[in-house]
C-alpha positions in Angstrom: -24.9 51.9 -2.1 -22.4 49.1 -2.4 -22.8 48.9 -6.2 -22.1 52.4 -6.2 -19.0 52.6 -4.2 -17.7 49.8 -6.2 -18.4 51.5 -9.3 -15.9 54.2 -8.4 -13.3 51.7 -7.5 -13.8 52.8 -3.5 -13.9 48.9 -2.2 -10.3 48.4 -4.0 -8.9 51.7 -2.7 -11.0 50.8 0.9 -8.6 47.7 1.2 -5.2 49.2 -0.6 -5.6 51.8 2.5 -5.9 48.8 5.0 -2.6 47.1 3.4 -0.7 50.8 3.6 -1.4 50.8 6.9 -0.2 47.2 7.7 2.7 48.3 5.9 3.6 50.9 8.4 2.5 49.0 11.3 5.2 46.1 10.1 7.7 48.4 8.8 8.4 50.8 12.2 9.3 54.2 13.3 12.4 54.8 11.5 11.4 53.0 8.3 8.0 54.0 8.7 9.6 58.0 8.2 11.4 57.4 5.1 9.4 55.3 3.2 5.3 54.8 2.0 3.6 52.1 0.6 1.9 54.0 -3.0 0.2 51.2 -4.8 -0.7 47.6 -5.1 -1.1 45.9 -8.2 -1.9 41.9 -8.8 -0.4 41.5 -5.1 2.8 43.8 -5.1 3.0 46.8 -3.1 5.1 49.6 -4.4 6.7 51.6 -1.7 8.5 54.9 -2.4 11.9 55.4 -0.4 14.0 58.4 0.4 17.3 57.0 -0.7 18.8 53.6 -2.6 20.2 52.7 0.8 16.5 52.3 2.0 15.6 50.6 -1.0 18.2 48.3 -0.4 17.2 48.0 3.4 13.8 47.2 2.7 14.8 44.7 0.1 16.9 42.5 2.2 13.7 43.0 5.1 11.3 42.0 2.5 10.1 38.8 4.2 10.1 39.9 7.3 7.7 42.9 6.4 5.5 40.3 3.8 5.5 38.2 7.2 4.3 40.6 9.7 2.0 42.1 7.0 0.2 38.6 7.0 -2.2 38.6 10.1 -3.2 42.4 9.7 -3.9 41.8 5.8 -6.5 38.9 3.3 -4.9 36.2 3.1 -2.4 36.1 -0.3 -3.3 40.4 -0.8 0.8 41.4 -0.7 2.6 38.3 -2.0 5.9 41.1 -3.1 7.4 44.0 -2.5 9.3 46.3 -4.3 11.0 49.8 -4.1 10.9 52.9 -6.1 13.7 55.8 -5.4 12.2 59.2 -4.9 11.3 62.2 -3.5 8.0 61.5 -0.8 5.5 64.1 -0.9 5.6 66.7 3.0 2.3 64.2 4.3 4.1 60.9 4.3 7.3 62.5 6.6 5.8 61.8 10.2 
């Protein structure tokens, strides 16, 4: 069942869920609202903000995210972090 599962790519989208949701376990409530973590590629996550303001925000936070992201996460899975401007789909606005 494993083989198949990996097959399908479900053990790399299995542990890009659990490092979305670290994201918005470091990031916060307000943060949290306006922002979500798309994709993860060779150890960046992508996040999607509302606004340029946030993606400025989130830039100057980045080691502070990247750091409370380390416990919840495998070791060296996020090693960056870096914002995209645009519209988040009606699910990601808790």
């Amino acid at each position: 069942m494993s083989a198949v599962v990996a097959s399908i790519g479900g053990e790399h989208r299995a542990r890009e869920q659990r490092i979305f949701a670290a994201y918005e376990q470091a990031v916060g409530g307000p943060l949290r609202q306006h922002t979500k973590a798309e994709r993860l590629h060779e150890g960046t996550l992508f996040v999607r903000v509302s606004s340029s303001a946030l993606a400025h925000q989130i830039t100057l936070l980045k080691r502070e995210i990247l750091t409370r992201m380390q416990p919840l996460v495998d070791p060296g899975s996020v090693t960056d972090l870096r914002t995209r401007v645009g519209p988040l789909d009606a699910s990601s606005m808790r």
